[in-house]
N, C-alpha and C positions, 0 to 999 in steps of 0.2 A: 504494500500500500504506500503512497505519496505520503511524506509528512510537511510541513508547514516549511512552503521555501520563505527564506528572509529575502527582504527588499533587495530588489537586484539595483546592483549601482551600474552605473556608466561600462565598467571596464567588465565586468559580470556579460553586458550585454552584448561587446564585442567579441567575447569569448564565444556565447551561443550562436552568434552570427556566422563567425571564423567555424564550428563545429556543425553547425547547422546548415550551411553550405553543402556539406560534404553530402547529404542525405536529399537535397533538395537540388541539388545541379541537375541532376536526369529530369525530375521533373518539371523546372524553367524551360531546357533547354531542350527535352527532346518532345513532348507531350505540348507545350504551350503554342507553340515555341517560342523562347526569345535569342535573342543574338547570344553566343556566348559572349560578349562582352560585357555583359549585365556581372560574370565571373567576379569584372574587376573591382567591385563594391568590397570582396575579399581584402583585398592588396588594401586597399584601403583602410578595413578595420585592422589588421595585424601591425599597418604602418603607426597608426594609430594607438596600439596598443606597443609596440616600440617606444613612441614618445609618453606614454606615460609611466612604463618601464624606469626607463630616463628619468623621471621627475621622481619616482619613488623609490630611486635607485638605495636609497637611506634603507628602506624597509630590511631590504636584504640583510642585515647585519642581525636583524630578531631571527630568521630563519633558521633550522638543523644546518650543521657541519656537512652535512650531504652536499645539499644547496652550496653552498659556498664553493665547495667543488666542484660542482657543474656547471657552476660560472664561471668560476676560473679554469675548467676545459674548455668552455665554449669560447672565451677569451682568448684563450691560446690557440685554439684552430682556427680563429678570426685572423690572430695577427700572425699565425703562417700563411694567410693566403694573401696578407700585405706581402710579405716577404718575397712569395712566388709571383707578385704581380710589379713588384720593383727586378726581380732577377728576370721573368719575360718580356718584358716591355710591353704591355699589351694593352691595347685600345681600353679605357675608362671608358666604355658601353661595354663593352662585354665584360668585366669584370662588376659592374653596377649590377647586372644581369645573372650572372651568377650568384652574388649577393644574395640579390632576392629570393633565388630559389631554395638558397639553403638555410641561410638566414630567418624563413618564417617561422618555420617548424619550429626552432629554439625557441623565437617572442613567442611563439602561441604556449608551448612549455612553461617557460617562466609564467606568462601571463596568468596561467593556472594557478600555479605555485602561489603568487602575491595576489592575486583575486577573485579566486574560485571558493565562496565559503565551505568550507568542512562539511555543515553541517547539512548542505543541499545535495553531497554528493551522493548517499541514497537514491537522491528523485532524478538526478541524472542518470543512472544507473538504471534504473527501474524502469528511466522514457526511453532506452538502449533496447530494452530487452520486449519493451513492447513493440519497437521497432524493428525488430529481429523477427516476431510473426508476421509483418508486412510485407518483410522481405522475405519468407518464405513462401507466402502468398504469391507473392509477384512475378519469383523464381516460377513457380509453380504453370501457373498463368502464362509467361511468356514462351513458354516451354511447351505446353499443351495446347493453347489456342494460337499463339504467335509463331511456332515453327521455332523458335531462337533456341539455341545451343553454345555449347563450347565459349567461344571468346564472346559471345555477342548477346549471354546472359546473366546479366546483371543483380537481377533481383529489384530491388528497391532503386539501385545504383545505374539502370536504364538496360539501354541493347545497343548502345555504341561500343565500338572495338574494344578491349580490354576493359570493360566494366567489372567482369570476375576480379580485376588484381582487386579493387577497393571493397567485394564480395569475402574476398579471403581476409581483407585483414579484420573487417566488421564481425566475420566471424570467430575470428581468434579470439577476438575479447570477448567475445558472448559464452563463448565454449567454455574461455580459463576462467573467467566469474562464477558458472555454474557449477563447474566442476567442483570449483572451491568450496562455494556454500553448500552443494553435497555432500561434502566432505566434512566439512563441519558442521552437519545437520542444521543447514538453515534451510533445504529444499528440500524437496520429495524425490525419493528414487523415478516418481512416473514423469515428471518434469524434467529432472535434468536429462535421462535418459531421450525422452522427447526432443527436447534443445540439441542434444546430439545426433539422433537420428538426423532430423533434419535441415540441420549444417551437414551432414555427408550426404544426402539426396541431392542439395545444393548442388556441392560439389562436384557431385558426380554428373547432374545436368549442365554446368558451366564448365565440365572439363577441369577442375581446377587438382589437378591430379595432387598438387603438395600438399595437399590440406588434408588430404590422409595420414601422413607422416607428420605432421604441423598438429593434427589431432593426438597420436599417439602420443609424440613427446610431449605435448603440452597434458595430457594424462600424466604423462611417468614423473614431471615434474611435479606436478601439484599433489601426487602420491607422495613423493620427498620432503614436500614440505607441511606436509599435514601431519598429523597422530593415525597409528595406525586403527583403521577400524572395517568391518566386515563389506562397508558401504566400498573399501577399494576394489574387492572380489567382485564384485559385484559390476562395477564400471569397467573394470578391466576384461569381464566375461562380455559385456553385453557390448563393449567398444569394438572389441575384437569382431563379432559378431556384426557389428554396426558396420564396419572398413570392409569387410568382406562383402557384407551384402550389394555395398555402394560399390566395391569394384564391381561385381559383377552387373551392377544397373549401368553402370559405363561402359561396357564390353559390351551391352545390348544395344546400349546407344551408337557405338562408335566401336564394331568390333576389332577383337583385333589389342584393344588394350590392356584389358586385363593381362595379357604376358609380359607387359609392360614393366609391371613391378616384379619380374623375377628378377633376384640381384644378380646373375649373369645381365639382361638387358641394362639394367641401369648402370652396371660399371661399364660396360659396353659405349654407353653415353658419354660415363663421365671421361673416358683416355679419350674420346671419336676427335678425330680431329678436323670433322668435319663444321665441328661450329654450330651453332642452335637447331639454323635453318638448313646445315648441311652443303653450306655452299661457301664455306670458308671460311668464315665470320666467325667470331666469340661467341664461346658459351660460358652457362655458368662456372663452370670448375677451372675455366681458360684464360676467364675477362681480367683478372690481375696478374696472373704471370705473362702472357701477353702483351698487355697494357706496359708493364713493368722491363721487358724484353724488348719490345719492338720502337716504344715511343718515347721512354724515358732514356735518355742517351748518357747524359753529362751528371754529374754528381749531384750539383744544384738541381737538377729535374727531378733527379729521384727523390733526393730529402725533400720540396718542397711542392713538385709538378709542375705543368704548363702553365700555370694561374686559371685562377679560377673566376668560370666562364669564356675562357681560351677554349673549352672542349663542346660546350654548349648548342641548342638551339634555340628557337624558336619561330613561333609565327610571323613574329614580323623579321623580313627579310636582312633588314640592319646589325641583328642582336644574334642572328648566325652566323658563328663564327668559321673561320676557314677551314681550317681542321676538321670540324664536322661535315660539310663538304665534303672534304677528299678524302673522308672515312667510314661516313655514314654507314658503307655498306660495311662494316664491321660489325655493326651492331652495340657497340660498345653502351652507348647511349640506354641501351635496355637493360643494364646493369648497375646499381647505387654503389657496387665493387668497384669497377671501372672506372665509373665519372668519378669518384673521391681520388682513387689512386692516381689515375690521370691528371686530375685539377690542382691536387693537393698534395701528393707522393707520398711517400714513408710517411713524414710525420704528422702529416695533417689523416691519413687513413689512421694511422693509431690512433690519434688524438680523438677522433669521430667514432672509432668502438670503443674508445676511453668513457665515451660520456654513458653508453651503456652498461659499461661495468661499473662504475662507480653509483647508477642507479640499483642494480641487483644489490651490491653492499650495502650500501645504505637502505633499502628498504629492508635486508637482513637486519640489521642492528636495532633500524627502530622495532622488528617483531620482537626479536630477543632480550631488547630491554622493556617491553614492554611499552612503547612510550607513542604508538601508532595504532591504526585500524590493522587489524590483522587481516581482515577481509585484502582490502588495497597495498598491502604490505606483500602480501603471498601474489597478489594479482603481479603488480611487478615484479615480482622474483621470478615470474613466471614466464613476462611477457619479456621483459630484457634477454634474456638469451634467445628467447623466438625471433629478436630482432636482427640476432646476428644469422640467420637463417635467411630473412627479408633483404639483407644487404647484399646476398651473393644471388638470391633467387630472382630477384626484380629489381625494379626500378621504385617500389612502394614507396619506402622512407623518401623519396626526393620528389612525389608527387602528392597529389590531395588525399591519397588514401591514409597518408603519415600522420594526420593531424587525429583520427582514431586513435591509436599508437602513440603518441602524444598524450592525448588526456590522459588515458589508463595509465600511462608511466608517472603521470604527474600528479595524481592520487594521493599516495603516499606524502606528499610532502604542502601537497594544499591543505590536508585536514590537520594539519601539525604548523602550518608555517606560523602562525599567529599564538601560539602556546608562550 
């Protein structure tokens, strides 16, 4: 049930706006339709909540020691990518541009952190989760009446190309929330079970093949971090049960897949050196030694990279950079692996899985001291390492599906910043 939200202030309302987007872009945009430039109302509130960032930068010093270090990672792989953009010489539009795109994700992070009250994150949680039957609905729906499959079924998130990536991460958080409060008997075995069944029906209609393994270990995880109790046999029987079933509704839809997941096929995959698409190009297990082999030449590239937004796109034809051009077809770009090592090198890619591990630590500590929601506490213990999962599998973390991903990691520390 909803409990009693407190008065939403200014920067509260940028946050639902920046989070709110992500669940309502299909519907502006492909159902209305309006231009997607309507989007850029986004850019705006995050820019927005930058500058008041900025103004309450004082706040920061009441915050957990967690915090503190997240700021000062995101600081440091800021001022490596001044470094890399004083050592490449490279055009102030693309490097403004690059900025942007990696630069939100944090404000919207932070923005959580210093103005998400603690005490509404239940009711957020709980409008997720009611959201999650819409999009199973819709998944459903598009699939039965609409013809739509594989890449072009979204759920909630539309029937534009790659709708599934922002389907899988929506459901990662729905999945690791449930499992957890099954776990510690806040839900019903016929619920969560539910919740699970269909996030892999999902799956298995949008093709999103990782979220079966995305499923598992985010199971094995949140078994790790719970008390043992009868309720894991139990999820662990009917999960297993649940991947299988969904493979095989994928094999009917698209046969042929199910032999997919024999681990001869997927190590097969992972040496091919065939590239994603088989035609020479990066794939996931390739996109940074590649990256790292082929375009980073000189020592400065490698500690620092090409600068960032040197490797970039975009729509408007100005802000695509050269590189991308006369690479494209590598596919590099479909990988959050690549573009960081690329833009950033050695130490701005560490620095960027730095801020993931120092969130699994830190929501560690506060569970163990006791001094946090254990719910949001386990949720990010959970979801942090899933992310390093996301970094080599997609492009997710550097597109709108990241700002999910985002809130749930910034959980922990919004219900605590103000203690």
């Amino acid at each position: 049930m909803f409990q009693k939200l407190s008065r939403p202030t200014f920067p509260t309302l940028l946050l639902l706006l920046v989070l709110g987007s992500v669940f309502c872009s299909a519907f502006l945009t492909e159902l209305l339709p309006l231009p997607r430039i309507v989007m850029l109302f986004v850019d705006v509130s995050w820019a927005m909540l930058l500058l008041l960032l900025i103004k309450n930068a004082a706040k920061f010093a009441d915050t957990s020691t967690g915090v503190k270090i997240l700021v000062g990672v995101v600081l440091a792989f800021f001022l490596n990518s001044i470094l890399s953009f004083l050592f490449a010489g490279q055009s102030i539009l693309y490097y403004a541009w690059g900025l942007r795109n990696n630069l939100c994700f944090f404000v919207f992070f932070f923005g959580c952190v210093l103005f998400l009250p603690g005490g509404d994150i239940p009711n957020w949680l709980q409008a997720l989760d009611i959201l999650f039957w819409v999009h199973v609905l819709a998944a459903i729906f598009q699939f039965v009446v609409l013809g739509k499959s594989q890449d072009f079924l979204g759920g909630i998130f539309g029937t534009s190309i790659g709708c599934n990536a922002f389907a899988n991460v929506f459901q990662m958080v729905i999945v690791t929330r449930s499992i957890l409060r099954y776990f510690n008997h806040e839900e019903s075995t016929l619920l969560c079970l539910s919740k699970c069944g269909a996030a892999l029906v999902v799956a298995a209609l949008g093709e999103i093949k990782v979220f079966f393994f995305e499923f598992a270990a985010i199971a094995l995880l949140a078994m790790l971090f719970t008390k043992f109790s009868k309720r894991k046999i139990v999820l662990l029987a009917g999960g297993a049960v649940g991947i299988v079933l969904a493979i095989l509704l994928l094999d009917a839809i698209t046969p042929g897949w199910a032999s997919w997941f024999r681990p001869s096929r997927i190590w097969a995959y992972v040496i091919s050196s065939g590239g994603y698409t088989g035609s020479g190009d990066m794939n996931r297990m390739t996109a940074i030694p590649l990256s790292w082999s082929t375009f980073l030449q000189t020592l400065p590239q490698k500690l620092f990279g090409l600068g960032l937004g040197n490797c970039d796109s975009s729509p408007l034809s100005f802000l695509t950079s050269p590189f991308y051009i006369a690479n494209a077809c590598l596919r590099y770009n479909w990988f959050t692996s690549s573009m960081i090592m690329l833009e950033t090198g050695l130490i701005g890619t560490l620095l960027y899985l730095s801020f993931f591990v120092v969130i699994f630590f830190s929501a560690f500590c506060q569970l163990h001291k006791g001094s946090g929601n254990p719910l949001v506490c386990q949720m990010a213990m959970v979801l942090a390492p899933m992310c390093l999962v996301l970094f080599l599998f997609d492009s997710s973390l550097r597109t709108e599906p990241a700002y999910m991903m985002y809130f749930a990691l910034a959980l922990p520390f919004a219900a605590n910043s103000h203690k």
